[in-house]
C-alpha positions as CSV (number, residue, x, y, z in Angstrom):
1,X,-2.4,10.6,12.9
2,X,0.0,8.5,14.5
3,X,2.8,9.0,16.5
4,X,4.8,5.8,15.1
5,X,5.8,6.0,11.6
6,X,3.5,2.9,10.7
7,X,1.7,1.7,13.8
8,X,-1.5,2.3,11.8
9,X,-2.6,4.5,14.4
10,X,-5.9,2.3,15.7
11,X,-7.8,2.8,18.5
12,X,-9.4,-0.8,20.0
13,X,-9.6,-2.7,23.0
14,X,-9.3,-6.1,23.5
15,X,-12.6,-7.1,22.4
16,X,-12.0,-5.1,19.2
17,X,-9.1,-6.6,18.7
18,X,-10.6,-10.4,18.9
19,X,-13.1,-9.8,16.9
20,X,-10.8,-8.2,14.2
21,X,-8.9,-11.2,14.7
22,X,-11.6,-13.6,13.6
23,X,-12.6,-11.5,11.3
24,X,-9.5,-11.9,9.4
25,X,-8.4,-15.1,9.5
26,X,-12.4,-16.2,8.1
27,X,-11.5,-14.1,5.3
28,X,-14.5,-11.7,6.0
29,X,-11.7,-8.8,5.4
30,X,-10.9,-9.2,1.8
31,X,-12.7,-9.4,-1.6
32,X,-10.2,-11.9,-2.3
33,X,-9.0,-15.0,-1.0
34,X,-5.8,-14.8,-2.3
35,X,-5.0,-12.0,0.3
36,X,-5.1,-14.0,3.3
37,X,-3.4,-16.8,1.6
38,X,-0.7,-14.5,0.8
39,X,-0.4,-13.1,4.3
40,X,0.0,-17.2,5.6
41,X,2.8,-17.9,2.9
42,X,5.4,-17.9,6.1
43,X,9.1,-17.6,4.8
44,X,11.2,-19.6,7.4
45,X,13.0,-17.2,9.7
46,X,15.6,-20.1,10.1
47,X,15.4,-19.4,13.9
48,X,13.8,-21.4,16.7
49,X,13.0,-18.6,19.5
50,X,9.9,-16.2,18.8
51,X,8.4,-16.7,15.5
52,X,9.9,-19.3,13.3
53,X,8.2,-17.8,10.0
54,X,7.2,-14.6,8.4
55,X,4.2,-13.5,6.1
56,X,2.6,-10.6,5.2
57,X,2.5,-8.8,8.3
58,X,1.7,-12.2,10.3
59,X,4.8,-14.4,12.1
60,X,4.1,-18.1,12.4
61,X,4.3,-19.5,16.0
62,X,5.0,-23.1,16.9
63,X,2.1,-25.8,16.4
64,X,0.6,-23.7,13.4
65,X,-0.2,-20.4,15.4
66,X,-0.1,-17.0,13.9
67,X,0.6,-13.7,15.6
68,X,1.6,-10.1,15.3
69,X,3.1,-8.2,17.8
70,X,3.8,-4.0,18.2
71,X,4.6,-1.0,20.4
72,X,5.7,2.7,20.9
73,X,7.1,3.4,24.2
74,X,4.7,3.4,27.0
75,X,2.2,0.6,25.2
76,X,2.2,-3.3,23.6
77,X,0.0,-4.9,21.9
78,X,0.3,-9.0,21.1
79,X,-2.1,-11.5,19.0
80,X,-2.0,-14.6,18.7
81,X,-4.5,-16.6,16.6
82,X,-5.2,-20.6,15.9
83,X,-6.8,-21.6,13.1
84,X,-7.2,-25.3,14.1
85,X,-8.9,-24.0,17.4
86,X,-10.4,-21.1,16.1
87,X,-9.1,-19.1,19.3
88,X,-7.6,-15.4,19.8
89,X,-5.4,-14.4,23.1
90,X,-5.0,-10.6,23.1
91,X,-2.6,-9.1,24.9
92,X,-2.7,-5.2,25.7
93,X,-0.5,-3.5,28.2
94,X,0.7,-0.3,29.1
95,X,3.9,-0.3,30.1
96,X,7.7,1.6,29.4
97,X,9.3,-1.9,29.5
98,X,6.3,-3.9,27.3
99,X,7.9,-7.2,26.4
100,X,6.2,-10.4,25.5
101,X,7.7,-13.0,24.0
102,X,5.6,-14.6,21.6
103,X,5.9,-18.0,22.5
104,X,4.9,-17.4,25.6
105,X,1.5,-16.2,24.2
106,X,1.9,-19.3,22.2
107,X,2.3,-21.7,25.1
108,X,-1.3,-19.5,27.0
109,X,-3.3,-20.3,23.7
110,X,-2.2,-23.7,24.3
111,X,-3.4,-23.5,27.8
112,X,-6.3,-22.1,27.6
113,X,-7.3,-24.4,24.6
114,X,-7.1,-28.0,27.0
């Protein structure tokens, strides 16, 4: 049960969480394709700071990545995932004050993918 109203109430580590990660964006998750292109039709948020689109449970970063973020108090999760790279960056931590911008994840996958 979880302790969130929604927060799915999943147990994983980071590992878990890559591989889930991968797992979803080569479409290994669905019986149809049309899911995951529904969840990458990104709406425009019409801002410039964080996410700059929304889809179905995924935000669009800058240069094309995708992410979701979440928390309860005490813990944080972040994801970010780029499809032209094919890479994952997991962030985990536990913490009362868990805040992570995004685009900061962003600009690590960039980092770690030169």
């Amino acid at each position: 049960a979880s302790g969130a109203w929604a927060s799915g109430a999943l147990a994983m580590n980071a590992a878990d969480l890559a591989t889930f990660a991968h797992a979803l964006m080569d479409g290994r998750l669905f019986q149809n394709d049309e899911t995951l292109d529904t969840m990458t039709n990104f709406v425009s948020t019409g801002q410039d700071r964080g996410f700059t689109g929304y889809g179905l449970g995924l935000a669009q970063l800058r240069d094309g990545a995708w992410g979701h973020a979440g928390g309860t108090p005490g813990f944080g999760s972040n994801l970010v995932f780029d499809p032209v790279r094919e890479m994952v960056v997991v962030f985990l931590g536990n913490s009362g004050s868990f805040n992570v911008n995004p685009m900061e994840l962003a600009s690590l996958a960039d980092a770690a993918g030169k």
